[in-house]
N, C-alpha and C positions, 0 to 999 in steps of 0.2 A: 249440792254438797250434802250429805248422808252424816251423821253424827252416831257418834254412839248411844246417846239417847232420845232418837227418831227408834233404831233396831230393836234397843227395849223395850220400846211400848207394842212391837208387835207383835199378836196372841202367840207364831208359831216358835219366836224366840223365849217365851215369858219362861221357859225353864234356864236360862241365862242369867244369872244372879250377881251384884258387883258385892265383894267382899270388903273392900276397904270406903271409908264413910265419907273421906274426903276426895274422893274420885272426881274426876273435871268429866262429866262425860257429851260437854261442847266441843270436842274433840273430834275433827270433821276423820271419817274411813274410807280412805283412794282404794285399798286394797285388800284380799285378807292373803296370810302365807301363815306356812306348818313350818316348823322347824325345833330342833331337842339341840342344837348346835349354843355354846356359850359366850360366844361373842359373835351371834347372828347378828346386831345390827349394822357390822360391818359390810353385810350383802342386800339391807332392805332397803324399799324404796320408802321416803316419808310419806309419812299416815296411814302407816300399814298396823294393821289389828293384826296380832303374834298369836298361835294355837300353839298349844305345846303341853307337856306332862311334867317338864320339867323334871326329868328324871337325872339327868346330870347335878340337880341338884337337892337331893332325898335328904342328905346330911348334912348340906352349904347352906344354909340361908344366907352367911355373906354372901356367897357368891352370886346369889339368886339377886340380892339389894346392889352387887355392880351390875347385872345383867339389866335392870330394871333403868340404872341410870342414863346407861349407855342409850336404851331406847327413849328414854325421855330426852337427849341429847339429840338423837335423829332429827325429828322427832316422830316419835310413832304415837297409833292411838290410842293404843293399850296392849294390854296384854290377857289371855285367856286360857286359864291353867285348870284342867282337865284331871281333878281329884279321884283320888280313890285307886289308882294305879299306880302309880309310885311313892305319892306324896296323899296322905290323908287329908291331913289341911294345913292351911300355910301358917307359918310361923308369925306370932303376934309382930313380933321386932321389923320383918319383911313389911307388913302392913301397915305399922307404924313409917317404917321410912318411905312408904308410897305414897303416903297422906301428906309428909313434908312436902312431896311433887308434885300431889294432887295428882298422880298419876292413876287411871283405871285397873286394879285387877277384875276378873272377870270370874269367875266359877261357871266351866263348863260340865255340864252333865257327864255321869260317867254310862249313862246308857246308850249315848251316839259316840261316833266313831268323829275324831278330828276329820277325815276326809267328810265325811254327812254336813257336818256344820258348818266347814267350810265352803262347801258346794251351795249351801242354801243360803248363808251370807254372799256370798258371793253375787248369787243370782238375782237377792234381794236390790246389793246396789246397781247391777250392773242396768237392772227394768228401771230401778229409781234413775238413773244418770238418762237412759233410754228415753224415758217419759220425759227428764226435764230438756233432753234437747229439742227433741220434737216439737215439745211446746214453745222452746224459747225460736226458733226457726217458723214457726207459725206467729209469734208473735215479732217476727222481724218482716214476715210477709205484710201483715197490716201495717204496720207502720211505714213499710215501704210504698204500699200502695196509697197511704195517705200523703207522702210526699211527693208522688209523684203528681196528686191529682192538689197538689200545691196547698198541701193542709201550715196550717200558721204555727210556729211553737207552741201557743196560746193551745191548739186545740189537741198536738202531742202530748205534753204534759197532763192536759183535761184525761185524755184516753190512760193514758203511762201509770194516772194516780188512782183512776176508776176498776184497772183489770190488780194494778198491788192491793187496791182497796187500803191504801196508807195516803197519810197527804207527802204530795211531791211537791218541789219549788225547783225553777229555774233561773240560775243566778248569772249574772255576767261579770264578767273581766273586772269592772269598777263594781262589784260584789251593792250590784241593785238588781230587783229582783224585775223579772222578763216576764214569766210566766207564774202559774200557781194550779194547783188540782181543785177538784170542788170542795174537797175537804178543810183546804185555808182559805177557800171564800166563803163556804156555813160556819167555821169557827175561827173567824178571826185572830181570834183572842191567843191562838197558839204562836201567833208571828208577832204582835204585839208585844206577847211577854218572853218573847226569846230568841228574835232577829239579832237585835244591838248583842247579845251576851254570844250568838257566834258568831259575829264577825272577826273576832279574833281566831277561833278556831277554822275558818273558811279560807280566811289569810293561808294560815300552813297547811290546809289540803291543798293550796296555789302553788304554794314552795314547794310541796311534797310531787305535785304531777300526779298521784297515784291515788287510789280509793285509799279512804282516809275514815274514822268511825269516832266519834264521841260522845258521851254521852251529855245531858242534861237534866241539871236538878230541875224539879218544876215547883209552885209555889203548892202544890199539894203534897209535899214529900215523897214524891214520885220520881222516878228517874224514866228519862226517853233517850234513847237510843237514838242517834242519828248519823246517818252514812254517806258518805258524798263520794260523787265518781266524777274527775275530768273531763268535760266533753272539750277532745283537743277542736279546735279550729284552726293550727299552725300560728296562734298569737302567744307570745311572751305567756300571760295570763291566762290560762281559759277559764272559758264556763262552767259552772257546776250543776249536777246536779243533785239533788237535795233528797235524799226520800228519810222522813220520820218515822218512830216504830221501827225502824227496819229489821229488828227481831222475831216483829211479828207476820211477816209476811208468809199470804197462804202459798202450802204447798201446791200446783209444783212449780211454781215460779223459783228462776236461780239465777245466780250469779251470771251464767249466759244470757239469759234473759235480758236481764239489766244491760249486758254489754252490748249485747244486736241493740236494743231501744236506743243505747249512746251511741250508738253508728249512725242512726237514724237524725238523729239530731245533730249528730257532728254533719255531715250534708247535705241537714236545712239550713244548719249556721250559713256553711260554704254559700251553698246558691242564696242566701240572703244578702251575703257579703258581697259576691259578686253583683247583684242588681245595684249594692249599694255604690258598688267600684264606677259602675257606670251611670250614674246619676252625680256621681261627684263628678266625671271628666265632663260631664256638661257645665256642671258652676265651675269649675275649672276655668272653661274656656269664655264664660260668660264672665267673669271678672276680669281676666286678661284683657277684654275687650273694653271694661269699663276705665280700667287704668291707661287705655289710647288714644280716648275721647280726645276729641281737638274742638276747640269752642264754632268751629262752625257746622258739627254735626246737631241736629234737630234731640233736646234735650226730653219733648214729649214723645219721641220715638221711642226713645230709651228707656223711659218708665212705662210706657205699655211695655215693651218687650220684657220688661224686667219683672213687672206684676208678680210672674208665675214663681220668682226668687225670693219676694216678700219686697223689692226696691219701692222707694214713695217717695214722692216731693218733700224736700227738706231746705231750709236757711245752714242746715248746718252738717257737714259730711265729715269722718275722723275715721284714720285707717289705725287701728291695733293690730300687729302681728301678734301670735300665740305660738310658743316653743315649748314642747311636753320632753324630757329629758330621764333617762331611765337613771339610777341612783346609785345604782347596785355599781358595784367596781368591775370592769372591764366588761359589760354588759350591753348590748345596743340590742333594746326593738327592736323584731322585724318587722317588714313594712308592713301585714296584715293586722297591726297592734295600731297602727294610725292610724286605720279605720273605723277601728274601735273608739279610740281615743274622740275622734272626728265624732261619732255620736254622744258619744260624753259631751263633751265640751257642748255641743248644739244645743244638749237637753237644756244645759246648765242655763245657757245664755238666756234660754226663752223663759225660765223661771226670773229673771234676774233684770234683764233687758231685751225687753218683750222685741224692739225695733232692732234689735242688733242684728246683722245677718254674717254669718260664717262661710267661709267659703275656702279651699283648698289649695295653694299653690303649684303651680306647674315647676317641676324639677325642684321639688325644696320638701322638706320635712317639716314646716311649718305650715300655719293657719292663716286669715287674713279675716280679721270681725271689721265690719262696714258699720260702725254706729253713724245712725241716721238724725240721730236730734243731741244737741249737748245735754247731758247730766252731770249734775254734782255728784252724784251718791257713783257715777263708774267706778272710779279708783276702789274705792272701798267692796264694789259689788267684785271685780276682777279679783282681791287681794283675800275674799270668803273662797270664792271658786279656788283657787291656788290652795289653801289652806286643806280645804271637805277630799281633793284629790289626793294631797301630802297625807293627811289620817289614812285612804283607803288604800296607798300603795305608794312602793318607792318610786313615786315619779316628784320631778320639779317641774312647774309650770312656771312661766316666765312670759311677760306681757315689756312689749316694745311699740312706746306711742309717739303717733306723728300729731300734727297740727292740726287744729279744724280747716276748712274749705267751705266758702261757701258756693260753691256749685260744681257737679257732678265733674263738669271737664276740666277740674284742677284737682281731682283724687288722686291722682299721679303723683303730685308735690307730698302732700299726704303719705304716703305709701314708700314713695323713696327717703323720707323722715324716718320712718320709721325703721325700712330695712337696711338704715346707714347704720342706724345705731346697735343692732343687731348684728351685724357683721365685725362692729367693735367689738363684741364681746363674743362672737362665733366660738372661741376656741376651749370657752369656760363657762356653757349656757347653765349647764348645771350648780352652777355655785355663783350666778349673778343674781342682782335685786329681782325683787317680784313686779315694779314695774319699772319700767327704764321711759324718760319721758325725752323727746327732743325737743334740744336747746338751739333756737334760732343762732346766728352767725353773725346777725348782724351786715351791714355795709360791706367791711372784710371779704363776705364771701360772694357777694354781689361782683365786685371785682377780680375774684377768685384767678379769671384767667387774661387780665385786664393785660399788656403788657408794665413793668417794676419802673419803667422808663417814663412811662404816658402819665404814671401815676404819681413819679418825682416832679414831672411839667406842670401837672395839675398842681398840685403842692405849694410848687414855687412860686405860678403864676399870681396866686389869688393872697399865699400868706406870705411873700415876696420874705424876709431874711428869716421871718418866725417859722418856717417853714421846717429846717433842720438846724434851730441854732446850736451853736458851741459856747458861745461868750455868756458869761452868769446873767448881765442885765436881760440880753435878748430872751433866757430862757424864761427868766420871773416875768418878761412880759407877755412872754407866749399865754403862759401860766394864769395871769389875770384877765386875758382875752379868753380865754376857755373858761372858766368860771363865771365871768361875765356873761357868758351867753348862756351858760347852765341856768343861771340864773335869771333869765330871762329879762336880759338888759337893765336888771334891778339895781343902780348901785351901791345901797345900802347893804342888802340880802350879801353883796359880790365883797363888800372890807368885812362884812361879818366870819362869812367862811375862810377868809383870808388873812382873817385878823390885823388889818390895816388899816386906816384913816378912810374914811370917805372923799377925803381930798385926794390921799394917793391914788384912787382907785379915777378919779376923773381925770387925770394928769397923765394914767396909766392908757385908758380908753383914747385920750386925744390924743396921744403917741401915735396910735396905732392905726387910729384913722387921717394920722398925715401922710403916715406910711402906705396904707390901702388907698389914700385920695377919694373914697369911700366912706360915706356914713354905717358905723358899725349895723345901727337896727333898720339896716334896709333890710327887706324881706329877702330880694331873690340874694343881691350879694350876702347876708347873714346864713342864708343853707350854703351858701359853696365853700363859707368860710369855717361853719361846720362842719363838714365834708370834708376842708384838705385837712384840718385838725385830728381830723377820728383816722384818714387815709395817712397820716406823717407820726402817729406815735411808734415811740420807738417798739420793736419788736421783742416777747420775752423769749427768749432763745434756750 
């Protein structure tokens, strides 16, 4: 890109003068055109620098202050009014309302011919564009050939920051930093003091998809420029990349430049992401296998096999599913963003719960963390991770936990705890709790598929009328036979809760046991009797 004051400074234009003092002259020049015509910018192309005598307008200065608006509206780059032939010199009022626009007027010589000055502006940008493609296509060459011969981001970046000679960063999806140039490994001190203050501004270069520029105060009353470009990789989110200064970058590096080097990067991402696709369908299929285990497969087989997963002898095994939920209203990830996610998450876990191991589900959009030892501090380590993710982006994270197991070939019980609970809430992953724990079932579901019949027989057998009473006595003695045993054949402990005599409560018991023909605190008859009791209450419908 060519500006109007790059051309200024060069010896063979230095008779080229700007007239008005509030001139913008960062005003990038695609083109130059002639033209005496008063409402030319109806036929110009934007960021075209205008030649002209302005001779339609000798005695208009209005007209010359609409002509001026009209191109600032284009927008063009300026304007260059060629004195001494129609117009001596421009009228203060004209200048005055160029300065309101900061638009450029230009004084061109009356010694050349608009055709001469045109030709050589012209010629100027067209070697400047010339020069910087050539170079930006040589420097897509090297970068390609550093990908090909399978160079690291780490070492793109290195080269990327070394040929701008500005410090570059390379930032991912969950806006942590990947790479860095040698210039923020000699000065630290520049990420230190001004990572956290753009993180909000890298947010909306995300939202925006497009190169995105801001600046920064610094603690020396300096401002720095900072410019960020998308590197797409087909994720919700993409990567950024970072360059500082970016004002000051040496000529002739340009905007093309910059885009080949993100090309470059955008299909290391890719073949990154793919090695990474196929390194998951391996834990993939190696978890599949763990959750099949049947106790007579050889369990030291499994931990060597598993070594290479981080698997290790444990008392104690607990399946957590992990659900990452995008926030935004009718919005869904796409699957390239799981992957992403999938390394987030892994980083996190190994900061947090070094033994945890992560792994991928087959045909599902969630996670599966394998903690290997019980801790106290999970819940709370899970519930910071959910939290650090919500600050960095619209996602929910949501954690669904089964039971501990103690041994590898009952991980399955585990795991289907967890993905019960999960499908309980399938339909509203995004606005459930942060962690969702599974509630055992109890007896109830032991006999889940018992048949309603076997399970009246049982009933009946052992609590013979108490079984389903109707009549008031039968019921209050049902009632003192079950607290009774709560209370562990106590009879004191059994009138207390019951607020009764200690006599009733013996009168109540030998009732019961003339009726069972059974001593109440026999061991094996006292479980079956707690048994038909828990299996005969009534159901809440």
């Amino acid at each position: 890109m060519t500006t109007l004051g790059e051309i200024l400074t060069i010896p063979r234009f230095s008779t080229i003068h700007t007239l008005n003092k509030k001139a913008d002259l960062s005003k990038v020049v695609d083109t130059i055109e002639i033209s005496e015509t008063p409402d030319v910018a109806l036929f110009l192309p934007k960021n075209s620098f205008l030649l002209t005598t302005a001779m339609v307008f000798e005695n208009d200065p209005a007209g010359l202050c609409s002509m001026i608006q009209s191109l600032h509206d284009l927008p063009a780059a300026g304007i260059g009014i060629k004195l001494g032939r129609f117009i001596d010199e421009i009228d203060p009022k004209v200048l005055e309302f160029a300065d309101k626009l900061q638009f450029p007027i230009l004084q061109i010589p009356s010694t050349v011919t608009l055709g001469t000055i045109s030709h050589q502006l012209l010629s100027y940008i067209w070697d400047q564009q010339t020069e910087k493609l050539n170079y930006a296509l040589d420097i897509q060459k090297k970068f390609a050939n550093m990908m090909i011969k399978d160079a690291t981001l780490a070492s793109l970046i290195r080269h990327l920051g070394s040929i701008l000679k500005r410090p570059v960063l390379l930032v991912d999806s969950f806006l942590e930093i990947v790479a860095e140039s040698r210039h923020l490994k000699q000065q630290p001190h520049i990420l230190e003091a001004h990572f956290n203050k753009m993180i909000p501004k890298l947010k909306e270069a995300q939202k925006l998809g497009k190169e995105y520029s801001f600046i920064l105060e610094s603690d020396a009353e300096q401002q720095l420029l900072v410019s960020v470009f998308p590197v797409q990789t087909g994720s919700y989110f993409p990567y950024l990349l970072v360059i500082f200064k970016a004002d000051q970058i040496p000529y002739p590096f340009s905007q093309f430049a910059i885009e080949q080097a993100n090309i470059v990067l955008s299909y290391t991402l890719y073949k990154n992401q793919k090695l990474l696709e196929s390194n998951l369908i391996l834990r993939e299929d190696f978890f599949q296998q763990l959750l099949e285990l049947s106790n007579n497969e050889k369990m030291l087989n499994w931990l060597e096999y598993g070594k290479d997963y981080g698997l290790k002898s444990s008392t104690s095994y607990q399946i957590v599913l992990a659900t990452i939920q995008l926030t935004l209203e009718n919005q869904v990830p796409p699957k390239n963003q799981s992957y992403l996610a999938y390394q987030w998450l892994e980083k996190q876990l190994e900061e947090v719960l070094p033994n945890a191991l992560l792994f991928p589900i087959k045909n599902s959009n969630y996670y599966g963390i394998l903690l290997q030892d019980s801790t106290a501090k999970m819940t709370k380590q899970l519930e910071a991770i959910h939290h650090k993710l919500k600050h960095l982006l619209p996602l929910h994270l949501s954690f669904f936990i089964g039971n501990t197991v103690s041994e590898l070939s009952a991980l399955h019980f585990s795991y289907n705890e967890a993905l019960e609970i999960l499908q309980q809430q399938e339909n509203k992953l995004h606005e459930c709790t942060i962690l969702n724990h599974y509630q055992l079932k109890g007896i109830n579901k032991l006999v889940e598929y018992v048949p309603k019949k076997e399970i009246e027989h049982f009933c009946a057998v052992y609590l013979k009328t108490l079984a389903f009473p109707k009549e008031e006595t039968l019921i209050e003695l049902r009632k003192t036979l079950k607290v009774y045993l709560e209370c562990q054949c106590e009879i004191t402990e059994t009138s207390k809760r019951l607020f009764i005599h200690r006599n009733t409560v013996k009168y109540r018991i030998a009732k019961c046991e003339d009726l069972f023909q059974m001593p109440i605190n026999d061991p094996d008859f006292s479980l079956k009797v707690r048994l038909a009791l828990v299996l005969s209450e009534p159901k809440n419908d």
